[in-house]
TIFI-704559 format. One record per residue: residue number from 1; x, y, z of N, C-alpha, C, O, CB in turn. Coordinates in nm, 3 decimals, decimal comma, m for minus. Glycine has a CB too. Layout:
{r NUM {X Y Z} {X Y Z} {X Y Z} {X Y Z} {X Y Z}}
...
***
This chain:
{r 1 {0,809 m1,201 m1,923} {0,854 m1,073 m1,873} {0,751 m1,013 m1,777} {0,771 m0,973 m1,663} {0,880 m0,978 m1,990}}
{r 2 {0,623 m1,014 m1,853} {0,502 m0,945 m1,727} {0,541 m1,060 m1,597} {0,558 m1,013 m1,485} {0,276 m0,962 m1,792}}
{r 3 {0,552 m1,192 m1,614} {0,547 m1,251 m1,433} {0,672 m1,222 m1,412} {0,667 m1,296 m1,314} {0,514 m1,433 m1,384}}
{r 4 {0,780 m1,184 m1,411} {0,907 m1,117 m1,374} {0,859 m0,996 m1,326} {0,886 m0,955 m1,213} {1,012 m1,099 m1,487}}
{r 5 {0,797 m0,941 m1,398} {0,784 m0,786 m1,312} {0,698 m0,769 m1,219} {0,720 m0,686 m1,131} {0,747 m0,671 m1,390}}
{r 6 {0,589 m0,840 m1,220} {0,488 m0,891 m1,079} {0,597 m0,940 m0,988} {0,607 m0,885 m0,878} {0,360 m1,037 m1,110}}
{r 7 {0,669 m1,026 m1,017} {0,708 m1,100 m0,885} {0,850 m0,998 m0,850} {0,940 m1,049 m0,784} {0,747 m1,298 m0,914}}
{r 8 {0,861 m0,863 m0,894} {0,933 m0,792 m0,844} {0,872 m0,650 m0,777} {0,928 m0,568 m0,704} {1,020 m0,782 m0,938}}
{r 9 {0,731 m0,654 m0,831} {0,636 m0,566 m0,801} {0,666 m0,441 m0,870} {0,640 m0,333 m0,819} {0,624 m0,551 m0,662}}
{r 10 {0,712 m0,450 m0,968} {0,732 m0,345 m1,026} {0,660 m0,300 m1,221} {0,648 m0,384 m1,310} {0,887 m0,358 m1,003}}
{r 11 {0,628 m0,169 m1,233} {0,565 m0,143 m1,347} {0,431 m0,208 m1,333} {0,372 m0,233 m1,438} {0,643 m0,189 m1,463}}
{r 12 {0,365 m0,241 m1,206} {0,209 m0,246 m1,234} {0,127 m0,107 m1,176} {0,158 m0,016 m1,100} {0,144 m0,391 m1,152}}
{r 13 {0,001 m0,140 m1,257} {m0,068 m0,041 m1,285} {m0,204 m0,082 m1,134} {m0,304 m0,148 m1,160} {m0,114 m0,044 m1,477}}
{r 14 {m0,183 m0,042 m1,025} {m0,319 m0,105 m0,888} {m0,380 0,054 m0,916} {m0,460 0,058 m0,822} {m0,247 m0,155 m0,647}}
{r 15 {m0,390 0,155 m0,969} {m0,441 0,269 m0,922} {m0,631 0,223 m0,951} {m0,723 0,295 m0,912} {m0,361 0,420 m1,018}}
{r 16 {m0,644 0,138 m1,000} {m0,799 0,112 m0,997} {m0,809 m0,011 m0,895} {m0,909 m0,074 m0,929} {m0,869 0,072 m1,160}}
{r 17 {m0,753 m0,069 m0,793} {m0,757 m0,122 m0,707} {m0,794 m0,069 m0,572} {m0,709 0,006 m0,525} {m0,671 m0,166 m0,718}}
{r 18 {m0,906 m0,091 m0,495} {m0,961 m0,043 m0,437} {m0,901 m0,057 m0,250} {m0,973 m0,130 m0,182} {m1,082 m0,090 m0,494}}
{r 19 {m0,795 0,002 m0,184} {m0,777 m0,048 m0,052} {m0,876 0,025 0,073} {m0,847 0,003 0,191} {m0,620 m0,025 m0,023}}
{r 20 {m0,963 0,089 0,048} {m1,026 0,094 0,146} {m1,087 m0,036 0,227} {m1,103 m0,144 0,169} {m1,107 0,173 0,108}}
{r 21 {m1,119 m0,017 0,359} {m1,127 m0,131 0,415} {m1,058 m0,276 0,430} {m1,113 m0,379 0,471} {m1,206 m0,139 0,388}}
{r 22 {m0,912 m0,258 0,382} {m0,839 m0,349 0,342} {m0,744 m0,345 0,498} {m0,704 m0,248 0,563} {m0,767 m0,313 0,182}}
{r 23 {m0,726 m0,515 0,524} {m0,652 m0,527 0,614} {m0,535 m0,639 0,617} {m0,522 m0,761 0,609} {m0,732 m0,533 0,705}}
{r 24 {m0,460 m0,526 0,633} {m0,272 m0,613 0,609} {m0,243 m0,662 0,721} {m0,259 m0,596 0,824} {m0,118 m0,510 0,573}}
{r 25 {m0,199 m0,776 0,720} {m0,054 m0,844 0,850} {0,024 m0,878 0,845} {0,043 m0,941 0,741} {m0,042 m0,928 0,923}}
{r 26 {0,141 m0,872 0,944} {0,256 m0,920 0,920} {0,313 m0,995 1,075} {0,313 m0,941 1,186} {0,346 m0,796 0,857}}
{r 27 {0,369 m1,173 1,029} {0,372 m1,185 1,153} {0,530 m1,271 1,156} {0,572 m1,366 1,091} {0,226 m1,261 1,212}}
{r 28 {0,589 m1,191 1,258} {0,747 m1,268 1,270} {0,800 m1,334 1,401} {0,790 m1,256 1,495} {0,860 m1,159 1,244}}
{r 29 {0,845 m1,433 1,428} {0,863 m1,517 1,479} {0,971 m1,509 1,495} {1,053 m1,531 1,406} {0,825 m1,600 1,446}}
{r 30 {1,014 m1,459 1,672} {1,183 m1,432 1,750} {1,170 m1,570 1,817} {1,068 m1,638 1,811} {1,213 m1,271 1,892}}
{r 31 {1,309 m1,614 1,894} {1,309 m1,711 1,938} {1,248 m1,672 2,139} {1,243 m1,764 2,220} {1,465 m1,771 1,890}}
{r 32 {1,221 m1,564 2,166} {1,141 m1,534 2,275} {1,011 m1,495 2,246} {0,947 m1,552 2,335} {1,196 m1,443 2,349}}
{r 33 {0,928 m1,431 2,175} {0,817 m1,389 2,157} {0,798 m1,398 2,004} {0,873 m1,434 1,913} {0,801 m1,263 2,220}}
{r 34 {0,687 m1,356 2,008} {0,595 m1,356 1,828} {0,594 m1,242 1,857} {0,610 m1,204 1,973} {0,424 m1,433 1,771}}
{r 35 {0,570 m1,136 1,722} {0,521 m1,037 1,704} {0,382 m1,033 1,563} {0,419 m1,050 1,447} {0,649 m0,956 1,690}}
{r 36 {0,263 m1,016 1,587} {0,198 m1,015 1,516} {0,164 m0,828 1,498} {0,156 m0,740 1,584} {0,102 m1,123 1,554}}
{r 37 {0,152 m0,824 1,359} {0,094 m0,653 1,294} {m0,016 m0,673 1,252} {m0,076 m0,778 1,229} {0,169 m0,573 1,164}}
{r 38 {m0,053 m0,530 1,238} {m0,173 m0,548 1,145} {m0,241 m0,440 1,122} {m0,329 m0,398 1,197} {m0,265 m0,638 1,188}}
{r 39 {m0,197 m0,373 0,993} {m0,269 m0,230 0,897} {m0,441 m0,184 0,893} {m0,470 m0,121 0,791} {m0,238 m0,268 0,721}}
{r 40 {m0,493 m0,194 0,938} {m0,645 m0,161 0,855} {m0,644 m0,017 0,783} {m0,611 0,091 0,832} {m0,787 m0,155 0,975}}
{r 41 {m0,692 m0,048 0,643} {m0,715 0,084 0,593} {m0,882 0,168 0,546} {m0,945 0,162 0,441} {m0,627 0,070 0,473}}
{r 42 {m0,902 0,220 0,636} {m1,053 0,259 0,629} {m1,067 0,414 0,600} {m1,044 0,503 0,682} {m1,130 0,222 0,772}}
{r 43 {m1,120 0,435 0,440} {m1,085 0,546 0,384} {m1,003 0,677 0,366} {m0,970 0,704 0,250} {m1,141 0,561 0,389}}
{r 44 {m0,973 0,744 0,446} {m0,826 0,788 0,489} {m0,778 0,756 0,658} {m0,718 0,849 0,712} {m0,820 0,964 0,463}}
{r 45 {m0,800 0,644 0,733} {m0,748 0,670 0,812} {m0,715 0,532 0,853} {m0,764 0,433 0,798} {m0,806 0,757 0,883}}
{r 46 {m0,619 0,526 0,965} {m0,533 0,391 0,933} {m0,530 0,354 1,093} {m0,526 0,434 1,187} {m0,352 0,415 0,843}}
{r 47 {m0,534 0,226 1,098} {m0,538 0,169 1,270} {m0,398 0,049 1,237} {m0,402 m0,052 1,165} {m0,747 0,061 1,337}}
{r 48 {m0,270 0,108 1,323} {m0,170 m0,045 1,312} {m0,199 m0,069 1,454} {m0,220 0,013 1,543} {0,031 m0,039 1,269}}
{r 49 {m0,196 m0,213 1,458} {m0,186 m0,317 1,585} {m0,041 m0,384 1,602} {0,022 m0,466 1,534} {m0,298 m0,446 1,563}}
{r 50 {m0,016 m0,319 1,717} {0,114 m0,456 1,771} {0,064 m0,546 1,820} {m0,052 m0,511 1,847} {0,226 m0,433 1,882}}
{r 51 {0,084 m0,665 1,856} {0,035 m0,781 1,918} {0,186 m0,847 1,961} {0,270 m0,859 1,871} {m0,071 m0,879 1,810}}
{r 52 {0,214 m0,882 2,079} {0,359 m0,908 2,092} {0,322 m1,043 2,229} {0,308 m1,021 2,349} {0,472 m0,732 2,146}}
{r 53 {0,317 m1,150 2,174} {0,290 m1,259 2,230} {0,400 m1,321 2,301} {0,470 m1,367 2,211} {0,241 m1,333 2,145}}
{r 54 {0,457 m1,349 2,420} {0,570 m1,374 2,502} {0,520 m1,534 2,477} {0,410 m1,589 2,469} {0,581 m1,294 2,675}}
{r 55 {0,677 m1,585 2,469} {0,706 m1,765 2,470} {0,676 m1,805 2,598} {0,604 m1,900 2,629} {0,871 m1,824 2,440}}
{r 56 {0,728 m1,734 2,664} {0,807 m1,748 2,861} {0,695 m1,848 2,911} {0,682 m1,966 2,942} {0,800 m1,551 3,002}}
{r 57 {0,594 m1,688 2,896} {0,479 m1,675 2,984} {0,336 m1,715 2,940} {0,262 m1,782 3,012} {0,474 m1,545 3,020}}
{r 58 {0,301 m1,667 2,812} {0,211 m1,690 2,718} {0,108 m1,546 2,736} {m0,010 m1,547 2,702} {0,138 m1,847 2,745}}
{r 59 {0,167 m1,441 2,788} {0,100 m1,322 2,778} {0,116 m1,259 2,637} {0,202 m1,278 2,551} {0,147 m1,231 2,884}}
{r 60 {0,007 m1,180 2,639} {m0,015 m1,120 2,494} {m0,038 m0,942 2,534} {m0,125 m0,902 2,612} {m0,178 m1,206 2,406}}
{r 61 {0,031 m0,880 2,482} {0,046 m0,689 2,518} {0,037 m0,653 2,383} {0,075 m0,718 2,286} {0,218 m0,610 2,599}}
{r 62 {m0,025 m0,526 2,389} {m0,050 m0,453 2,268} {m0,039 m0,343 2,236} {m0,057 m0,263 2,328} {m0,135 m0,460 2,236}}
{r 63 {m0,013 m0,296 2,131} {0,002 m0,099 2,105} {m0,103 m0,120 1,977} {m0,086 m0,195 1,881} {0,218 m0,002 2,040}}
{r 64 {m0,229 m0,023 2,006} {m0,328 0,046 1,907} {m0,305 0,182 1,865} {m0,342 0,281 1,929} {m0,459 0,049 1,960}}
{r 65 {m0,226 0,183 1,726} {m0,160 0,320 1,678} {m0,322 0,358 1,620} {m0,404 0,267 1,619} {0,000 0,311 1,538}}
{r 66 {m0,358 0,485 1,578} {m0,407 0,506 1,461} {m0,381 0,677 1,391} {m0,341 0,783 1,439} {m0,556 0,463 1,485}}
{r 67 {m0,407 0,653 1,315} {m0,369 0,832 1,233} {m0,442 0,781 1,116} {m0,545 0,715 1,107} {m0,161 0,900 1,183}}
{r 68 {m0,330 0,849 1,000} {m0,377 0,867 0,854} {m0,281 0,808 0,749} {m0,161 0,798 0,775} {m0,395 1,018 0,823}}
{r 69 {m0,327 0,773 0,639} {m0,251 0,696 0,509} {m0,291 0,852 0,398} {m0,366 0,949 0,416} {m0,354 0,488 0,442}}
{r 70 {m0,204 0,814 0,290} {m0,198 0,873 0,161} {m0,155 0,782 0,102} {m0,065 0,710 0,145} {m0,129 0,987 0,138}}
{r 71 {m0,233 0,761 m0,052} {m0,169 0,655 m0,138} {m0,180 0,772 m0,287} {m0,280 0,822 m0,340} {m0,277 0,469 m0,143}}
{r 72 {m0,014 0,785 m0,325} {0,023 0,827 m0,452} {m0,071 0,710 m0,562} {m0,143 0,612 m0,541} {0,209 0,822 m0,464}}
{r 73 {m0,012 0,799 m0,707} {m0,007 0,741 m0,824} {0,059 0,614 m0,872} {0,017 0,524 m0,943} {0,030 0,821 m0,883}}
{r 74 {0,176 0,634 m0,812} {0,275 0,521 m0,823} {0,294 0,392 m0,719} {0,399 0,342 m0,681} {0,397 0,588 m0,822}}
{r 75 {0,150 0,353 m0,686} {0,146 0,287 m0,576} {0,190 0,265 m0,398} {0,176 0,177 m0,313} {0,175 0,229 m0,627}}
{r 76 {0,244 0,388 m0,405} {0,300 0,435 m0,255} {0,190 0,440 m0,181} {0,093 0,499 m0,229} {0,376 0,581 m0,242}}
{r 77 {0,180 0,387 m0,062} {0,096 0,378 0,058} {0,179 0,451 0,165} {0,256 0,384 0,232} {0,061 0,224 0,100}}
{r 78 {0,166 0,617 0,193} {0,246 0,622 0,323} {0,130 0,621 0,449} {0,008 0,628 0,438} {0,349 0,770 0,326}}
{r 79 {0,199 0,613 0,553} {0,113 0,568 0,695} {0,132 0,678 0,771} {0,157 0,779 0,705} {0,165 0,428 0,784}}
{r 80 {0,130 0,687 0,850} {0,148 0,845 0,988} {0,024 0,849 1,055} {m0,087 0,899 1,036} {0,167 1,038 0,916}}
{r 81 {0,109 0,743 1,180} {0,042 0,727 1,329} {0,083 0,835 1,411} {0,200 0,863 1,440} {0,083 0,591 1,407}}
{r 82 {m0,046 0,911 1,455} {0,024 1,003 1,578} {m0,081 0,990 1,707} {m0,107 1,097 1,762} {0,042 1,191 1,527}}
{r 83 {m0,132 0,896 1,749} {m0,204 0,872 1,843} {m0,193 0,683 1,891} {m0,194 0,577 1,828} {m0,346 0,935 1,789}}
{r 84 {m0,185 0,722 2,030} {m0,142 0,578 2,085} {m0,223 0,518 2,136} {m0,192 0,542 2,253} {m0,049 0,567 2,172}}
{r 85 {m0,324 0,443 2,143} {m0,441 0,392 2,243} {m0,554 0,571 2,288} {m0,594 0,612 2,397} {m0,329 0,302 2,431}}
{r 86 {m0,571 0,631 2,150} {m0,650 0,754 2,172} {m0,582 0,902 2,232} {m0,641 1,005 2,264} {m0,755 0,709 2,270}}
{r 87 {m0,424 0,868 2,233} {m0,359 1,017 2,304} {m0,251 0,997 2,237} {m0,179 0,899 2,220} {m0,330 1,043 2,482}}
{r 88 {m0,252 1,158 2,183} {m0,114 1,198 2,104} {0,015 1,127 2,168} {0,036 1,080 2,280} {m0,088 1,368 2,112}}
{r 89 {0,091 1,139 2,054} {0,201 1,100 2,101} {0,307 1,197 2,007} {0,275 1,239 1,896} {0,211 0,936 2,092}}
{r 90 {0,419 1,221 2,061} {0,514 1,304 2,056} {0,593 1,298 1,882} {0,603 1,393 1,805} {0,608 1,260 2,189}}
{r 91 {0,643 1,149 1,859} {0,677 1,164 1,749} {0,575 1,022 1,658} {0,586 0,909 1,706} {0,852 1,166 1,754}}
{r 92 {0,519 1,033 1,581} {0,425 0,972 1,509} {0,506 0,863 1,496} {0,617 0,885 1,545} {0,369 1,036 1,387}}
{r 93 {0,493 0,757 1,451} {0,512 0,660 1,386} {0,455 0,673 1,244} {0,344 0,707 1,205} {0,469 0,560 1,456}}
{r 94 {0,626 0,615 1,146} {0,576 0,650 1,021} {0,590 0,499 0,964} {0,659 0,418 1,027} {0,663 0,779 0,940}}
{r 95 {0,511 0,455 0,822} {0,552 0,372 0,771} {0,553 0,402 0,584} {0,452 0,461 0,543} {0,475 0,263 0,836}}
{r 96 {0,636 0,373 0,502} {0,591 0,408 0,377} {0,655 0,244 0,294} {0,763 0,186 0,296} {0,668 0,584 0,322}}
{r 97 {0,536 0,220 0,233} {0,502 0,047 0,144} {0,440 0,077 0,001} {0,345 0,154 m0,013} {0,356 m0,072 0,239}}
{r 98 {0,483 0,029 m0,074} {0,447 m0,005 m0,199} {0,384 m0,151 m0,203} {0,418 m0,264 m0,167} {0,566 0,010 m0,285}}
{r 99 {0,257 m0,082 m0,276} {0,125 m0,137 m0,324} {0,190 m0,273 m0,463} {0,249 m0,243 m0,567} {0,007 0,030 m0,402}}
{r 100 {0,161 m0,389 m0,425} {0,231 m0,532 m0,484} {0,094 m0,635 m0,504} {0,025 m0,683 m0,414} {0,364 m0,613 m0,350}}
{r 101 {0,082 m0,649 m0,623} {0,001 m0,772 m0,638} {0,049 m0,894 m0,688} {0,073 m0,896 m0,809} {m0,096 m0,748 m0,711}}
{r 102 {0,067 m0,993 m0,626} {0,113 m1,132 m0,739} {m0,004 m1,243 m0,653} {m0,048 m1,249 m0,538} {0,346 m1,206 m0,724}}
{r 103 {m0,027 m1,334 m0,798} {m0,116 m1,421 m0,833} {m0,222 m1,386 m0,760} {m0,263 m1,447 m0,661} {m0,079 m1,548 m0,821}}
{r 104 {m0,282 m1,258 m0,824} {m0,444 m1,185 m0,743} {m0,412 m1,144 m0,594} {m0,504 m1,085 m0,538} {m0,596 m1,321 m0,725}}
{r 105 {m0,301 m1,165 m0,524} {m0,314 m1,106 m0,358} {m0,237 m0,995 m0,360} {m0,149 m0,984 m0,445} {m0,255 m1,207 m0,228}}
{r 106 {m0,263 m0,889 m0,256} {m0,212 m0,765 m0,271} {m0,129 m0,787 m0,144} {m0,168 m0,856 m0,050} {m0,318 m0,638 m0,282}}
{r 107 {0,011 m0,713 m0,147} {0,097 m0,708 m0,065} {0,114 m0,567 m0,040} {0,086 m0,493 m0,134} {0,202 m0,777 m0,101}}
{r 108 {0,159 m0,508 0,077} {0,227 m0,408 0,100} {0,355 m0,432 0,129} {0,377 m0,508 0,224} {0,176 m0,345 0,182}}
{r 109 {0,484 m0,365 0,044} {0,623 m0,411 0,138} {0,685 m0,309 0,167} {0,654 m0,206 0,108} {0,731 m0,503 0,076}}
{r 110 {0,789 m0,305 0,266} {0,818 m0,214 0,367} {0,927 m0,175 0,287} {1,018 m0,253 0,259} {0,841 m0,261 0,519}}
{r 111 {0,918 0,001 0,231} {1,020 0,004 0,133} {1,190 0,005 0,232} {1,308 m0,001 0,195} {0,983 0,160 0,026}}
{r 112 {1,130 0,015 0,353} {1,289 0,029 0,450} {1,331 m0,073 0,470} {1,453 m0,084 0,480} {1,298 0,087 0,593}}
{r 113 {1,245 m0,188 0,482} {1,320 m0,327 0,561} {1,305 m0,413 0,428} {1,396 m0,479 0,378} {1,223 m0,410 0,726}}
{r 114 {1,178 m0,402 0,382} {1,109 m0,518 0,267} {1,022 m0,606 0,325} {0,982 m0,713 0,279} {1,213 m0,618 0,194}}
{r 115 {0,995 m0,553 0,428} {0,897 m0,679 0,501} {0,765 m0,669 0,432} {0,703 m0,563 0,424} {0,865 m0,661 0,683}}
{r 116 {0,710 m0,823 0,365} {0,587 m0,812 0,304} {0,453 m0,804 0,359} {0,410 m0,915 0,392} {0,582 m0,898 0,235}}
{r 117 {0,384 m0,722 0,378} {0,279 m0,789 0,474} {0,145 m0,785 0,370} {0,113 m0,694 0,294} {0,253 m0,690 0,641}}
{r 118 {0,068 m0,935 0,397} {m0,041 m0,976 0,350} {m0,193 m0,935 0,347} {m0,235 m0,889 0,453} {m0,033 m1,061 0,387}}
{r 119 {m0,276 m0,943 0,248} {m0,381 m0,885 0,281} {m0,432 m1,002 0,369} {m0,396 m1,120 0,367} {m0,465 m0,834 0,163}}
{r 120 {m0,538 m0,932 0,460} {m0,555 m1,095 0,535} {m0,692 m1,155 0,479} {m0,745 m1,248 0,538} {m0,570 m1,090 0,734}}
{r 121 {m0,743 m1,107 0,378} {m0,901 m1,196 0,327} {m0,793 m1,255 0,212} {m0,853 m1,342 0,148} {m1,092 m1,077 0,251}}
{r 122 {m0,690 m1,243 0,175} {m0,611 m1,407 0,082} {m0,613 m1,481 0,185} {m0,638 m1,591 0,137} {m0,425 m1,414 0,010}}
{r 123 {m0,603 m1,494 0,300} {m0,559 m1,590 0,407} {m0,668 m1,688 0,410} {m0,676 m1,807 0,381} {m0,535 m1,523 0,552}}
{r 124 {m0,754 m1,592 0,456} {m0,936 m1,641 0,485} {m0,979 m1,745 0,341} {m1,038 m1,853 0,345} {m1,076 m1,452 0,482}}
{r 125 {m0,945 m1,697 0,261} {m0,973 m1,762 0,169} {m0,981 m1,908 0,108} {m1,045 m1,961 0,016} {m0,929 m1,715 0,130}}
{r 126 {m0,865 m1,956 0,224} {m0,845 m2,113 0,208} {m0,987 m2,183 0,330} {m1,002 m2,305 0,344} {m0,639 m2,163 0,271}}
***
């Protein structure tokens, strides 16, 4: 029953899990371009990266969001970008993910889409 509820991410207890300095990615693969993400969380304040790699051509373009995170009790991570490459921007970019650990790696998933994105020192790890 406990690995059923890990692998649904649900009823665990991360509030003594530490995400400062923690950095998430997420990378999806269109049949014209890649899109690579990527969260850093550095004590309250949050940097997402687009990385949007073209097939065509092999150019690589980018958007550097950064703002601020809040993480509830109940493992909620919300995000709120309101600055684009260092200048406001009009309507923030929001993201809100629940905090997921299975077999020791921490996930964030996108409670709107479900997209999982990885911590990236599990990656490093191999």
């Amino acid at each position: 029953l406990d690995r059923l509820e890990e692998k649904k991410g649900i009823n665990q207890n991360l509030t003594n899990v530490d995400v400062n300095k923690k950095k998430f990615m997420l990378v999806k693969d269109f049949e014209d371009h890649t899109e690579r993400n990527f969260i850093i969380l550095d004590g309250n304040k949050v940097t997402y990266v687009e990385l949007f790699d073209d097939k065509a051509d092999g150019k690589t373009s980018s958007n550097v969001f950064s703002g601020d995170f809040v993480r509830s009790n109940k493992n909620i991570v919300s995000v709120r970008c309101d600055q684009l490459e260092g200048k406001k921007i009009p309507i923030p970019v929001t993201k809100t993910f629940l905090l997921t650990q299975q077999k020791k790696i921490l996930y964030l998933v996108d409670v709107n889409n479900k997209d999982r994105w990885i911590d990236e020192s599990a990656l490093n790890k191999k």
